[in-house]
Residue, then its C-alpha position, 0 to 999 in steps of 0.5 A: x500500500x502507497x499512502x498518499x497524505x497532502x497537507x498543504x501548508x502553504x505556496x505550490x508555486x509554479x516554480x517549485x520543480x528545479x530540473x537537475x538535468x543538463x541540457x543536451x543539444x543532441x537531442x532535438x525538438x521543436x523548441x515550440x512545441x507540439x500540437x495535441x494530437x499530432x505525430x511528436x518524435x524527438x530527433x537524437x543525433x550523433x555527427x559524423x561529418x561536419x564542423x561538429x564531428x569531433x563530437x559525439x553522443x550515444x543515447x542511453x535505451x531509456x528515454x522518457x517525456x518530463x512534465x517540467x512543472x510536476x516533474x512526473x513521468x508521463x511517457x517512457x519508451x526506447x529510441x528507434x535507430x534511422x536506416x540501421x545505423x547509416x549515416x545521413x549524407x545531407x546533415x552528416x549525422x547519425x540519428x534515433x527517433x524517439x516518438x512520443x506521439x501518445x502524449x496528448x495532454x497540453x502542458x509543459x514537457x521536457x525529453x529525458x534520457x534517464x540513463x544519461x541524465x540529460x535532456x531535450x529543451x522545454x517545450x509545449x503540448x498545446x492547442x495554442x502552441x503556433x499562435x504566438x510564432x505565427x503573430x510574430x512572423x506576420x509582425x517583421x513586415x511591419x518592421x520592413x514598412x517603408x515610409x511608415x514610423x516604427x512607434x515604440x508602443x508598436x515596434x518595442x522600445x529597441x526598434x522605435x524609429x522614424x519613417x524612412x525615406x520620405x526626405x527631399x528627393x526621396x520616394x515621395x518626389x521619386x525621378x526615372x532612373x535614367x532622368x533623375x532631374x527631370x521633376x516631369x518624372x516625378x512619383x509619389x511611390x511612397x509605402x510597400x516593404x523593405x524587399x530583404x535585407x535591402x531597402x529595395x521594392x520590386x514590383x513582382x515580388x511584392x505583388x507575389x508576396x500579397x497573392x501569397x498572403x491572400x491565399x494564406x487568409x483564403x486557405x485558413x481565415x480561422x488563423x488570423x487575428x486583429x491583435x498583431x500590436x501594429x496600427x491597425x489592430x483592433x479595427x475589426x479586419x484580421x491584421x494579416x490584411x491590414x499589412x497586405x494593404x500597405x503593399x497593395x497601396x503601394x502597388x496602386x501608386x506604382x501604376x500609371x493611368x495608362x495601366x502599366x505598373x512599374x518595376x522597381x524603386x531603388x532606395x538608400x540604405x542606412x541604420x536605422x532606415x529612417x537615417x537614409x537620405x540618398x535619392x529614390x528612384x524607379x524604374x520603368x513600366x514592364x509587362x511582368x509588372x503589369x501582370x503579377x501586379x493584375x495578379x495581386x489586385x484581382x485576387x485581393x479584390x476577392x479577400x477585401x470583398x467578403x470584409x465589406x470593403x467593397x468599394x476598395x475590392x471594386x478599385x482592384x478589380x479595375x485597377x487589375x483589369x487596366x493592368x491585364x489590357x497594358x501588358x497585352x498590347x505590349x506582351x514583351x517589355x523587360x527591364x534588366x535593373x542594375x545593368x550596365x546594359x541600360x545605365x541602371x548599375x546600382x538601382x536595386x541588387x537583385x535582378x527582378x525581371x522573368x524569363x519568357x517562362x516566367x512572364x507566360x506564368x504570370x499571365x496565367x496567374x493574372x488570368x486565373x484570378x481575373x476570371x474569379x473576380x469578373x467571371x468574364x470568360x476570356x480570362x478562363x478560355x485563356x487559362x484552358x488554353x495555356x495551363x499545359x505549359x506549366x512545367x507541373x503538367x509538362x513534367x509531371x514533376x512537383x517540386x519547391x522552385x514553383x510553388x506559386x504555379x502549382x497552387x495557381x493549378x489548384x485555386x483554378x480547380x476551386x472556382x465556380x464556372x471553372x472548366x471541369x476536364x481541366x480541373x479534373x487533369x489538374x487534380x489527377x496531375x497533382x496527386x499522381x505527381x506527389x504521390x510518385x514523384x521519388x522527393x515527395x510522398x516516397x520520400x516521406x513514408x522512407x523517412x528519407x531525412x532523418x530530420x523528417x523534413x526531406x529536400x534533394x537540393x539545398x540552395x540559396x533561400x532553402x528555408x523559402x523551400x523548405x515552407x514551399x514543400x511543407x505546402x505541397x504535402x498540405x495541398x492535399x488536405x487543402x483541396x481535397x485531393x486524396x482523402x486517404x492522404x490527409x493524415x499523412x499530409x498533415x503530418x508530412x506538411x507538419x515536419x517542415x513546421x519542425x524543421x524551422x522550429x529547431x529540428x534540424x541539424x543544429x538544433x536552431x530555431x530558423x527566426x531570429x530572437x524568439x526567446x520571449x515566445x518560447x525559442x531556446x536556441x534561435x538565429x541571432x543575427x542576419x544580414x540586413x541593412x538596419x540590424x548591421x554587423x557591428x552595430x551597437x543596438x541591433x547587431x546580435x542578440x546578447x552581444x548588442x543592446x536589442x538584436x533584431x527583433x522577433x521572428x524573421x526568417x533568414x535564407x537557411x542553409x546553402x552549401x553554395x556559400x562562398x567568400x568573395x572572388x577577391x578573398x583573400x588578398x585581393x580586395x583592396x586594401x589591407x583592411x577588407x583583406x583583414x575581413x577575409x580572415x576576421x573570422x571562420x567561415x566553416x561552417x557554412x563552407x565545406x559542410x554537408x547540405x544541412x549544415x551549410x549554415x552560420x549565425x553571422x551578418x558579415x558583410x562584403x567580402x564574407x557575403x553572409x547574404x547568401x546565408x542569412x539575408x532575411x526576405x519577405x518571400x522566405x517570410x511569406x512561405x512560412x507564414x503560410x505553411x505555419x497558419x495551417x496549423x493555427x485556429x484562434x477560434x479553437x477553445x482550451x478543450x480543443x474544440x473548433x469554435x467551442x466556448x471553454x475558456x479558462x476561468x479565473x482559477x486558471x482551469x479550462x472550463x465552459x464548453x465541452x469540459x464538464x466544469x461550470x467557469x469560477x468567477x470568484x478568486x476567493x473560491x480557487x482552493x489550494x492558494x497559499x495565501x488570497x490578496x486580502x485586497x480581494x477576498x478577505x479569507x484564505x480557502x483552506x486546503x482541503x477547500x471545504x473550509x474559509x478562514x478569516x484573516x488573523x486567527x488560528x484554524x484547523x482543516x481536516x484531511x482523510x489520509x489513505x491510513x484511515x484516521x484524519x490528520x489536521x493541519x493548525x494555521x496561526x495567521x498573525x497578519x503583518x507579522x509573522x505566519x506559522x504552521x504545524x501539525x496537530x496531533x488532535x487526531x492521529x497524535x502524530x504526522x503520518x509518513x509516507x510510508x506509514x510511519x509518524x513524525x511527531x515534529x521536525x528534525x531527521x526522520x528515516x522511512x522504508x517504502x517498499x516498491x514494485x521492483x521488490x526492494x526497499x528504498x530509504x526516504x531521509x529527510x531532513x527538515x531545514x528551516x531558515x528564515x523567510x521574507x513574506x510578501x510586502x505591498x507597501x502601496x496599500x501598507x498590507x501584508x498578506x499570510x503566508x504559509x510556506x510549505x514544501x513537496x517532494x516526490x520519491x522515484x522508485x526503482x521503475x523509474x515511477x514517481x510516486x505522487x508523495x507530497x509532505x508539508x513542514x513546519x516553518x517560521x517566517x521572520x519578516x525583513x529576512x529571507x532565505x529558501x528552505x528545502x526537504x533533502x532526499x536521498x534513497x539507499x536500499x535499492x539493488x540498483x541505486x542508479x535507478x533508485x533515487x529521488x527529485x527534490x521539489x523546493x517551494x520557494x517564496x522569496x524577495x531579494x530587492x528588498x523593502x523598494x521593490x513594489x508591483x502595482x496595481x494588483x490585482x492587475x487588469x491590462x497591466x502592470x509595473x514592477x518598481x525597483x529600489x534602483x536602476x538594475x542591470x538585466x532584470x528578467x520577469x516571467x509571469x506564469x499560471x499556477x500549472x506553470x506555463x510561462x505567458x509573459x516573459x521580458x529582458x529588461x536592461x537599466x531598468x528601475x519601472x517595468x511596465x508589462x502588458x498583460x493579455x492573459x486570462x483572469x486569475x491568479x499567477x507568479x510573477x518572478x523578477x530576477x536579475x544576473x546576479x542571482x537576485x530573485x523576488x517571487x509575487x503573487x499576481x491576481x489578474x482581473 
């Protein structure tokens, strides 16, 4: 018999479980974390080749998921070997898999190898688990905005700046690149994005980049939410379309009455972009231009419509009609930028001009969606007419260089009046394509990467493609392709949303400074033109004061890299010879494909842009494929449009779940002490009794022995407050293992366990002195009574769900910490046989100046310190532990922190560098 007594004497804060492991980044997960109900295999690795091959790890045969705030137990099984022990040619590794797929309860986890004693990084089980990435990976194009003023309440204190380039002879008074003084040239071409890590606009990318995201809101309108922290949040319209419209508005100025559009503006560069002052200009008119820009207005059209902005969707309708009669009376007008062909050297970098291929797709695009939006026949008798010539069709081939004309092929198969022959040709096309082609499906179920997220090449902007084909699988699902598939497309589709996420040969999260929402190991620099290399506010994360901000995804690995042609003593002076070797470059060069990558921004000559250069396409890719798995609709029971939510307890509750919401804070149960502000009682443990403030009390609790232990408070307010055990009814505390304590001090007890031998549980009960809360804004200081839990782990390898309570006293104006030492002896294998050591904590190291205020809380709140302190960080977390707000602060004496969490009741730790640490309990309206 196992007794279980829980006498709660005190705070189960959220921070009581202190993992004893270390972390091992060979064991890899997406560092976000899983959905519910989805495939979940940790990936273990051992390098082989590569930079990282003079490491090596071999994981023990007992590998188990944590649940990190409880510390329990609550999977355990064996990795699996990948391909017998082969080693991967594209990452260089050897691999394990370890699929814990049956662990399906939200909360917070950990993967342990239990022989070793090392672990994965945390991570999440949630419904939820994607929302918080996705509205960051949708806030960097507000970053990008030109011409628009970055305010700090939006963009964050480290990343406020004015709006760029609207200076004299900048884009609002923009010139003809070839007549740069001439003002009859002059156009208002203000707006669009930042393409990349340059401050160019191109017209077709631009206009690719907001069909993208028109077919991203089209595909999953259940993803997007209006509360992005940008401008225009809260107007009633999902901020993924507020953010597209500042592109469209942009292509609206880039066209000319006659129809045409323009190709490009070419803009100065300087950190940060609002300190740019070099002239703006264009480019002219050209028939891509034209027809991807009648692309992004006819499909948008559709969007803007169903959010009743009619008269806005009929604009883009004429607008994109305009544009579509241009480019057919002038079918072949190209412009080459940056070319000394045309006298354009230096006016933009890439060159943003199609192929004959290109132009005849983008004319299928234009015509596709044209015909949606008018339904006027000519677009779709074109369509029929062209659609073979698409290399999916002509080549029976599927692949991540042309996503945008396979979906095109797919969106046609989806609108009224299509032609059906054609769409049936398409649907049958695509499916046999994926479902043969030797990258795709075949791939897929071979396991062919150990990574689960298969490419053949890596180049240039791999991460654009590794989106792309995370896409290809979830078109199956998308337009109903093949119903037998859909599991399997989720699941595939999900492997490149892992991959970005740190399931990767290096174990690092592919957006850039995502350690607030969730990243442990994240991109901390990348080329850009604003977050320079060697700048002191942006240029990497924990070096300068901000890095670049959250969420920007960078090309990714590229086995290509090379240094300049002029490395490496041929580039001008002894100075840019001296960048040649100012440091490694290997990696990304000479490197297996997957780790052809490295965490640097260096400029000319090293090039990183060739690896890390951020881009709106890369961004959009992701964007696209991650908002799949994303439903803001969805309720904390998991149902689609449910109506749980989590009440002020911190329960889900409502809905489907069985549990009617609590309302009242005072009626929570379990609390170690209640804001008197707010309930003016204190609920005793057992939850059946409400106690006054000052007094002393008994609580009766029925142990699994048959008698009743009784837990006495004295509750002496703003003094000092003590527990103990009564000896009213059992004359004595009732150990674990049957056995009685009657006070504190040094007590053994036997537990026999499953495995047959006995464990011997020492504990020793150490009480030192402690700080109790202090409000000095309302001069109150509330109860509190302080207890500890431990859990034993037999020889199984099972905790056991042992909770104890001590006696303490608190002395205020001091503090300290007190903890239950555990060990265990008597096992025949005490390497299996041992015991994890749960501190409860309740602690304030600033002292009397530190203040929290208004608590409780409703939208915000603000943490004072005694002084101006140095890298102070603040977590707030729900009583089951989960982190939902976490913020770096330097300098800092006022930390205001926004608060959007549900009502109820939360610890708030402030720590700081020097192992300073303040826990308060926050109660949020």
């Amino acid at each position: 018999m196992k007794a279980r007594l829980i006498l709660v004497a005190g705070l189960m804060s959220a921070f009581t479980f202190v993992s004893a492991q270390s972390v091992n980044r060979f064991i890899i997960v997406d560092q976000f974390g899983y959905l519910p109900v989805s495939k979940k295999i940790a990936v273990l690795k051992d390098p082989v080749t590569g930079f990282d091959a003079a490491l090596s790890f071999s994981p023990g045969n007992k590998y188990v998921v944590v649940n990190a705030n409880t510390g329990k137990h609550v999977y355990r099984g064996q990795p699996v070997i990948w391909k017998s022990g082969n080693t991967d040619a594209s990452s260089g590794d050897k691999a394990w898999h370890f699929d814990f797929s049956n662990v399906t309860e939200t909360g917070r986890y950990f993967i342990l190898d239990s022989v070793k004693n090392e672990r994965s990084y945390e991570f999440e089980i949630s419904h939820f688990v994607y929302h918080e990435v996705l509205k960051q990976a949708v806030r960097t194009f507000f970053y990008q905005r030109a011409g628009f003023a970055k305010e700090a309440q939006f963009a964050g204190e480290g990343w406020a700046d004015g709006a760029s380039h609207i200076g004299p002879n900048q884009d609002l008074d923009c010139r003809l690149y070839s007549d740069r003084e001439n003002a009859a040239t002059s156009r208002n071409l203000s707006g669009g994005w930042y393409d990349a890590g340059d401050y160019n606009k191109y017209t077709n990318w631009t206009a690719n980049y907001v069909v993208e995201m028109m077919k991203a809101y089209i595909e999953n309108p259940n993803a997007w939410g209006d509360n992005y922290n940008i401008p225009e949040s809260g107007n009633g319209i999902p901020d993924l379309l507020d953010e597209a419209k500042w592109g469209i508005d942009h292509l609206l100025r880039m066209q000319e009455s006659d129809g045409s559009v323009l190709c490009i503006v070419s803009e100065s560069h300087a950190s940060p972009p609002s300190s740019a002052t070099g002239q703006s200009v264009y480019g002219p008119a050209t028939t891509s231009a034209s027809l991807n820009t009648a692309a992004a207005f006819a499909i948008a059209a559709r969007v803007y419509r169903a959010a009743d902005m009619d008269a806005y969707a009929d604009t883009l309708v004429s607008r994109a009609e305009n544009a579509w009669e241009w480019a057919l009376a002038n079918p072949a007008i190209t412009f080459d930028n940056n070319s000394s062909s045309n006298g354009s050297q230096g006016v933009g970098a890439g060159n943003q001009e199609e192929s004959d291929y290109g132009r005849l797709m983008s004319k299928l695009e234009a015509a596709c969606f044209l015909y949606e939006a008018t339904q006027n026949t000519i677009y779709r008798d074109y369509f029929d007419d062209n659609f073979t010539s698409a290399h999916m069709i002509e080549w029976d081939f599927i692949y991540p260089y042309e996503p945008a004309v396979q979906d095109l092929l797919l969106y046609y198969t989806q609108i009224p009046g299509a032609t059906t022959s054609v769409a049936t040709q398409i649907k049958d096309e695509y499916v046999h394509a994926i479902s043969n082609n030797a990258e795709n499906f075949p791939a897929y179920y071979s396991v062919k990467d150990p990574y689960m997220a298969h490419m053949n090449d890596y180049t240039w902007g791999s991460n654009n493609q590794k989106g792309a084909q995370g896409s290809a699988y979830f078109n199956v699902v998308q337009y109903r392709l093949n119903e037998a598939k859909y599991q399997d497309s989720r699941e595939a589709a999900l492997g490149y949303v892992h991959y970005i996420h740190g399931v990767n040969p290096l174990n690092l999260v592919y957006l850039s400074n995502m350690y607030d929402f969730g990243g442990d190991s994240c991109i901390n620099e990348f080329y850009h033109s604003w977050f320079s290399n060697g700048s002191a506010l942006w240029d990497r994360v924990g070096t300068s004061t901000y890095g670049p901000p959250p969420g920007f995804v960078p090309g990714g690995p590229n086995p290509s890299y090379d240094w300049d042609g002029c490395c490496p003593g041929g580039c001008g002076s002894a100075q840019n010879n001296a960048i040649c070797n100012s440091e490694s470059i290997v990696p990304p060069k000479n490197q297996p494909k997957q780790k052809s990558y490295k965490d640097f921004n260096t400029s000319w000559p090293l090039n990183s842009w060739s690896v890390t250069e951020n881009s709106c396409g890369y961004q959009v890719s992701y964007l696209k494929l991650l908002s799949k798995f994303v439903d803001i609709q969805i309720d904390c029971n998991g149902d689609s449009a449910g109506t749980a939510v989590y009440d002020i307890c911190g329960i889900c509750s409502g809905g489907n779940t069985g549990r009617t919401p609590e309302t009242e804070p005072c009626n929570c149960g379990n609390e170690a002490y209640v804001n008197a502000a707010v309930c003016d009682s204190f609920v005793s443990a057992s939850g059946k009794y409400t106690w006054t403030l000052t007094g002393a009390y008994a609580d009766t609790l029925q142990s699994t022995f048959g008698c009743d232990s009784i837990i006495h408070f004295n509750l002496v307010i703003g003094h000092s407050t003590e527990s103990e055990i009564s000896v009213t009814a059992c004359e004595s505390y009732i150990s674990p293992g049957g056995k009685t304590w009657t006070e504190p001090g040094l007590y053994t007890d036997t537990i026999p366990n499953a495995a047959g031998c006995d464990s011997i549980i020492s504990v020793t009960l150490t009480i030192p002195v402690i700080n109790v809360n202090v409000d000095q804004s309302e001069d109150t200081l509330f109860a509190m009574a302080a207890n500890v839990s431990y859990r034993w782990l037999d020889c199984n390898n099972e905790f056991e769900a042992v909770e104890g309570a001590v006696s303490q006293r608190f002395t205020p104006g001091q503090s300290g910490d007190y903890a239950v030492e555990i060990t265990s002896e008597g096992c025949a294998d005490t390497s299996e046989c041992h015991a994890v050591v749960i501190t409860g904590i309740m602690r304030n190291d600033f002292g009397d100046g530190l203040k929290v205020y208004p608590n409780p809380a409703g939208s915000f709140i603000t943490v004072f310190l005694p002084e101006a302190y140095e890298n102070v960080d603040v977590e707030l977390r729900n009583l089951s532990g989960t982190i939902v707000l976490s913020q770096h602060e330097s300098r800092k004496q006022k930390i205001s922190l926004t608060l959007d969490t549900p009502a109820g009741i939360y610890i708030l730790k402030v720590s700081d560098n020097d192992n300073k640490m303040a826990l308060i309990k926050v109660v949020v309206k």
